[in-house]
C-alpha positions in Angstrom: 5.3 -4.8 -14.8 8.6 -4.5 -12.6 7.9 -3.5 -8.8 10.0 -1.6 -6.5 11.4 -5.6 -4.9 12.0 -6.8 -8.5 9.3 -9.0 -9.4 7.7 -8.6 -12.5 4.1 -9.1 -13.9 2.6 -9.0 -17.5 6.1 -8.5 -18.9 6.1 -4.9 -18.9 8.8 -2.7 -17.7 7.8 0.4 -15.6 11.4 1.8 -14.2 11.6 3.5 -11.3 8.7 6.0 -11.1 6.9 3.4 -8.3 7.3 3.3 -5.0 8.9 -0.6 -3.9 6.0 -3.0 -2.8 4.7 -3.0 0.7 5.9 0.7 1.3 4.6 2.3 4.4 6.3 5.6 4.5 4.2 7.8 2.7 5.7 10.9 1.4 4.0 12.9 -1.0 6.2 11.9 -4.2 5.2 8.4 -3.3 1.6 8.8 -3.2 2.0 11.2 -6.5 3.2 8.8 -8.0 1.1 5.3 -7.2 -2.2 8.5 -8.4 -0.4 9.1 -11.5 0.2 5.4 -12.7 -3.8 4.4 -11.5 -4.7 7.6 -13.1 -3.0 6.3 -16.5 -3.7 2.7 -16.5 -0.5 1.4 -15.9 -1.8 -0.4 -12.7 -5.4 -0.4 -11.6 -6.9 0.7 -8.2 -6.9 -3.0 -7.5 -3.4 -3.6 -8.1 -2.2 -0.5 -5.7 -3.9 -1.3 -3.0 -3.0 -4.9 -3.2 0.3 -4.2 -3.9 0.5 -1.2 -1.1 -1.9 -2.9 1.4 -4.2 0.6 0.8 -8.1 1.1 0.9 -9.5 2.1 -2.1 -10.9 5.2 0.7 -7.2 5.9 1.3 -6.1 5.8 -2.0 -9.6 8.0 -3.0 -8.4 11.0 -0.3 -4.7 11.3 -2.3 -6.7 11.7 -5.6 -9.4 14.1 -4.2 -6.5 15.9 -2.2 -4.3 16.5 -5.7 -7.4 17.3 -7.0 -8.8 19.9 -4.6 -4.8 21.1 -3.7 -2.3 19.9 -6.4 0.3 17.7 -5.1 1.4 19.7 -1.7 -2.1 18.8 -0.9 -0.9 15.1 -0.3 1.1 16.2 3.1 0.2 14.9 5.8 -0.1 18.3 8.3 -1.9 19.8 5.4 -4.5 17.1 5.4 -4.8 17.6 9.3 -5.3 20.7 8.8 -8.0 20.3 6.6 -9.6 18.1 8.9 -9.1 20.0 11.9 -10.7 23.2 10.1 -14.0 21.1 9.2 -14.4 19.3 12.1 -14.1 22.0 14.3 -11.1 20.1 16.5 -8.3 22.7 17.2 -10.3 26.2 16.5 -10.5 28.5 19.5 -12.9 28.0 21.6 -15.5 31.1 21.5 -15.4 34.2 23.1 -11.5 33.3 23.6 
């Protein structure tokens, strides 16, 4: 498997459809795309959050999120909006 820095593993090409290793700015295509290849076997859960220095937890809200949202659920303010909504941070305080 080729990585995003060039290194390959196991002899397999994969293109360009991965985000480079040790990525830290996570935009939504991004984490699309390290869901889709875990979801399809071409890396496991293991490998991505080796490879992206993620927690399986972290990696386990992007696939709830697409799954609950679609992909625009991956956005950041969206998830803090979610958040703020069920904990209760951010509503209007009563009788406002």
């Amino acid at each position: 498997m080729v990585f995003g820095d060039g290194n390959q593993q196991h002899g397999e090409a994969r293109g360009d459809d991965l985000p480079p290793r040790g990525t830290t700015r996570w935009v939504i295509r991004r984490k699309a795309q390290v869901v889709t290849a875990v979801r399809s076997g071409r890396i496991s859960l293991d490998d991505a959050c080796e490879i992206y220095g993620l927690t399986s937890a972290e990696f386990q809200s992007w696939q709830s999120q697409i799954d609950r949202y679609g992909v625009k659920g991956l956005r950041v303010t969206r998830l803090q909006d979610y958040r703020s909504r069920r904990s209760g941070f951010g509503a209007a305080p009563k009788g406002s």
